[in-house]
C-alpha positions in Angstrom: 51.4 4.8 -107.8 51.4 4.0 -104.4 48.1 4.1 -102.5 49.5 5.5 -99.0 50.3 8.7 -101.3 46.7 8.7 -102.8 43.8 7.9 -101.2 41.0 9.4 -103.3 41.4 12.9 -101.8 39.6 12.4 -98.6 40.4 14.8 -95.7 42.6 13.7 -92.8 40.7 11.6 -89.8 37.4 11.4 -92.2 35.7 8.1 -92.2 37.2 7.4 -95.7 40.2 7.6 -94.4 39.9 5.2 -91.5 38.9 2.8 -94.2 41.6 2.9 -95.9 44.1 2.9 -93.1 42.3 -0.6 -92.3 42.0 -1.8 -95.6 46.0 -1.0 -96.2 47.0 -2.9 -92.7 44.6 -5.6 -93.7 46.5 -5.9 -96.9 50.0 -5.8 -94.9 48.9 -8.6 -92.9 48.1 -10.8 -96.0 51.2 -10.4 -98.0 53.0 -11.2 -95.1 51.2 -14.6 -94.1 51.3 -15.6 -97.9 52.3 -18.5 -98.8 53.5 -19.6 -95.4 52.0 -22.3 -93.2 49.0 -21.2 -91.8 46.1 -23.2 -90.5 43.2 -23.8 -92.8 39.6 -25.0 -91.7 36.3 -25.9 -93.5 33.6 -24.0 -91.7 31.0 -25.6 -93.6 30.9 -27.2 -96.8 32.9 -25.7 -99.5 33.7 -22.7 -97.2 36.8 -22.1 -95.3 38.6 -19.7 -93.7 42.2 -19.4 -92.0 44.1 -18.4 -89.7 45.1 -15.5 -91.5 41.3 -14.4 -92.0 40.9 -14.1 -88.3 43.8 -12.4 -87.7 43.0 -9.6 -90.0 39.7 -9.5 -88.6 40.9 -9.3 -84.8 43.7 -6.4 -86.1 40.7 -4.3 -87.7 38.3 -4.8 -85.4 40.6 -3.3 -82.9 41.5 -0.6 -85.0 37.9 0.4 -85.7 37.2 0.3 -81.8 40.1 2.6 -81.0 39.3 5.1 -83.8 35.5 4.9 -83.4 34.2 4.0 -79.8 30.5 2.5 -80.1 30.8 2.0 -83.9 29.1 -1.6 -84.6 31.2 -4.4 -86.9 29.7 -6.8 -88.6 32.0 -9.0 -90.1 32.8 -12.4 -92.2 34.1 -14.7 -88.7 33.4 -13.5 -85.6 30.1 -12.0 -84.3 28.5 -9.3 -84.7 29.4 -6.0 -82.7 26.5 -4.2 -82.1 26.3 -0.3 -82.5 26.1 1.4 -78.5 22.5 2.7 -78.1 22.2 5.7 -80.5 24.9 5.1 -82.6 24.0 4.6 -85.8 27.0 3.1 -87.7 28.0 -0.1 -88.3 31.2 -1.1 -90.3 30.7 -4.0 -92.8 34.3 -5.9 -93.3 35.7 -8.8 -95.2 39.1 -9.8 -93.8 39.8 -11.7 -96.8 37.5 -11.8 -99.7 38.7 -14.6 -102.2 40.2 -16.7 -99.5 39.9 -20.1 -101.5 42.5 -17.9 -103.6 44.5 -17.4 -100.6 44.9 -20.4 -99.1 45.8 -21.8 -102.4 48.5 -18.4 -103.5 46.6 -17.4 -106.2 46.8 -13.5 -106.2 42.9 -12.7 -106.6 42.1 -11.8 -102.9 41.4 -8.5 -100.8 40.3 -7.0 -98.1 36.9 -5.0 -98.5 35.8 -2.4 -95.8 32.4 -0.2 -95.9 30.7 2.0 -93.6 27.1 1.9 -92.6 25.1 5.1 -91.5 21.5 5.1 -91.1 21.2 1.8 -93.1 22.9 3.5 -96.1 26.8 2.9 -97.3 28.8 6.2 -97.4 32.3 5.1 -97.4 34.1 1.9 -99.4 37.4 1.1 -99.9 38.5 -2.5 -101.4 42.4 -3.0 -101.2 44.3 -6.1 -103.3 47.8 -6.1 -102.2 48.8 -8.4 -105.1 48.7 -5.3 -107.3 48.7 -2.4 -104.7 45.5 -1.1 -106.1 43.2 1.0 -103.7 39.3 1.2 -104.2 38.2 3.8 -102.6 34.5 5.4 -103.0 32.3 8.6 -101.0 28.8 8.6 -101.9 28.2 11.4 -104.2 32.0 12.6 -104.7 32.7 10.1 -106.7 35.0 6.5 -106.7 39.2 6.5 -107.2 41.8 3.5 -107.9 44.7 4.4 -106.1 43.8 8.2 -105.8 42.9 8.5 -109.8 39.2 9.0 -110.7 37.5 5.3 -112.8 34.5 5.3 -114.3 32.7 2.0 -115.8 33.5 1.1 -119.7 31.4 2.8 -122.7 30.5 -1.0 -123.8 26.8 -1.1 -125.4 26.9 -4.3 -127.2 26.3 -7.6 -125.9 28.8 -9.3 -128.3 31.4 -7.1 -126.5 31.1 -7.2 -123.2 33.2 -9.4 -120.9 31.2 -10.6 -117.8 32.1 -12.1 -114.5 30.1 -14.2 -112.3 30.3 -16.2 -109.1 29.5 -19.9 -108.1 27.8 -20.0 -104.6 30.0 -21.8 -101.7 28.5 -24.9 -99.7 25.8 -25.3 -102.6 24.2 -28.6 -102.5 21.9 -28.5 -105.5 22.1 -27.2 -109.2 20.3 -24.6 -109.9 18.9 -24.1 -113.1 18.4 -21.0 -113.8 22.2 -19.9 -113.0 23.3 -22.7 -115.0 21.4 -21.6 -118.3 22.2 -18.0 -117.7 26.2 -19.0 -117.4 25.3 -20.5 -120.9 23.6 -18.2 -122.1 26.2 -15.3 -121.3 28.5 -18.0 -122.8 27.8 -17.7 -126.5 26.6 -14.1 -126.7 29.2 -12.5 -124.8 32.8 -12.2 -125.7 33.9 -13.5 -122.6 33.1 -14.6 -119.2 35.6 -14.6 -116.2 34.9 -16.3 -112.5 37.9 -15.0 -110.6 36.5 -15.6 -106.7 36.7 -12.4 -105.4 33.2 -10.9 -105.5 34.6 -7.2 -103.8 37.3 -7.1 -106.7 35.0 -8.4 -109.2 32.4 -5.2 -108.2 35.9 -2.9 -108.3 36.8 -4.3 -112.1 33.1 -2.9 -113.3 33.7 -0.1 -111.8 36.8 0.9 -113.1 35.8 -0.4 -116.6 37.9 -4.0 -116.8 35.1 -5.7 -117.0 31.1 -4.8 -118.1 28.9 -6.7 -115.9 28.7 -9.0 -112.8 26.0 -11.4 -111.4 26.3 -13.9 -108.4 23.9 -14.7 -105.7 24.3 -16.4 -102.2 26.4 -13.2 -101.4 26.7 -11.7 -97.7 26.7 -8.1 -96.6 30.6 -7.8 -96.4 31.1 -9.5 -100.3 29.1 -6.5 -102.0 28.9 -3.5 -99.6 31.7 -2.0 -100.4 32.0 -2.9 -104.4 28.3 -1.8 -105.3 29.1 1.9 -103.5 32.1 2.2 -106.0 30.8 0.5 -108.8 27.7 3.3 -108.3 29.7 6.2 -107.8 31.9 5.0 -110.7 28.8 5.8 -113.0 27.6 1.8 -112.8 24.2 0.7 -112.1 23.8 -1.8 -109.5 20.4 -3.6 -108.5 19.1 -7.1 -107.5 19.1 -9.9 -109.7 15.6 -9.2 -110.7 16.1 -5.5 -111.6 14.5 -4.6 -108.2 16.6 -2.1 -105.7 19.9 -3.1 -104.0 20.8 -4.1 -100.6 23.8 -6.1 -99.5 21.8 -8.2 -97.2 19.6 -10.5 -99.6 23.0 -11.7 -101.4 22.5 -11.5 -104.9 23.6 -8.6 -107.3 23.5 -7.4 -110.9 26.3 -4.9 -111.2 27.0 -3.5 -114.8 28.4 -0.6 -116.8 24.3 1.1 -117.1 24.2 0.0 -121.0 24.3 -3.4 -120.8 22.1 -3.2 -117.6 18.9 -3.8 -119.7 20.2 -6.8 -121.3 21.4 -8.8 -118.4 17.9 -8.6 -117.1 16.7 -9.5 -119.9 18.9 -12.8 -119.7 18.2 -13.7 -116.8 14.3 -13.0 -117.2 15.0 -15.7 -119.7 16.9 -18.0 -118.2 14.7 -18.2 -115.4 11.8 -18.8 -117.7 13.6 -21.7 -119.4 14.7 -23.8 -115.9 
């Protein structure tokens, strides 16, 4: 199903909608740079980002301005847009989330789009071109793939679930704690996946295709967007020590609600043990 016919229902010119008109040109843009040669830099260690990435970003940007005068962006590469005095949203964009992938033509990328208001997220949509699959969520109607309603998967055992996790970029130390959790999750899960997209990863939960997902050193535009949908998918989404979520501390504990109990409990644990 094509998600220019379905976008979750939203009326015309809402918020929602603007999103996903972003997120769908955004998505345009990287199919059509794919696998050509574009210019790749290392903006710190382990990080990089393209030409492509800032393309996307300009294209939205100027899309969000036209659409939204005095609307703030914040944003993965260039700075920070403030809000005009008494405007009180801000858009939280990743041009390209999973851009290791990419540069490199492995289809595991997106771009991931939320809105702001008040210091709350409303609106989220995640679009991966590779597959043509629209995320789209509205805080308390609900959260769609391609216009079709998800909800997270009924797994309650531990034995079952299939988990995803992240490894932070630029890190210069080991740290213990995520590595014993990894091997922890390791034998008493069925399976763990590390895909590099931490917006698609928060989608999968959501929409059931996998049961839980941990990372830390995360920023705003990473997890805004999946933790709305993975939460109005049915999810339960918090920091990594069961305390409330924000997208501006950078780590996140998304899971299905059953298993929610025992991935703190693991990480309780492996903290305990590094």
């Amino acid at each position: 199903m094509s998600p220019d016919a379905t976008r979750g229902g939203p009326p015309a010119g809402s918020f929602l909608s603007a999103a996903v008109d972003a997120v769908l040109e955004a998505g345009a843009l990287q199919l059509a740079r794919l696998g050509t040669d574009f210019r790749v830099d290392e903006k710190g260690r382990g990080d990089i980002v393209t030409e492509v990435d800032l393309a996307v970003e300009t294209r939205i940007r100027a899309l969000i301005a036209r659409r939204f005068p005095g609307h703030g962006v914040l944003a993965e590469e260039l700075a920070e847009t403030a809000p005009a005095d008494g405007v009180t949203h801000r858009w939280l964009f990743d041009p390209i989330d999973g851009t290791a992938n990419y540069a490199r033509g492995l289809p595991f990328f997106c771009a991931s789009l939320a809105l702001e208001v008040e210091g709350t997220i409303e609106v989220a949509a995640v679009y991966d071109p590779s597959r043509r699959e629209l995320f789209t969520a509205e805080r308390g109607r609900g959260a769609w793939v391609n216009g079709q309603t998800i909800c997270v998967s009924p797994t309650a055992r531990f034995a079952d679930a299939v988990l995803g996790t992240g490894f932070p970029h630029g890190a210069v130390a080991r740290v213990g704690a995520m590595e014993t959790l990894l091997a922890e999750c390791a034998v008493r899960a069925r399976a763990i996946r590390r895909l590099g997209s931490a917006a698609l990863d928060l989608c999968y939960v959501a929409c059931g295709r996998m049961d839980a997902f941990w990372d830390r050193n995360l920023k705003a535009w990473d997890t805004a967007a999946g933790a709305l949908i993975v939460t109005e998918a049915g999810g339960t989404v918090t920091s990594l020590d069961g305390g409330p979520f924000s997208c501006y501390p950078g780590d996140v504990l998304a899971s299905n609600g059953r298993l929610h109990a025992d991935m703190l409990d693991a990480i309780r644990r492996a903290s305990a043990t590094a």
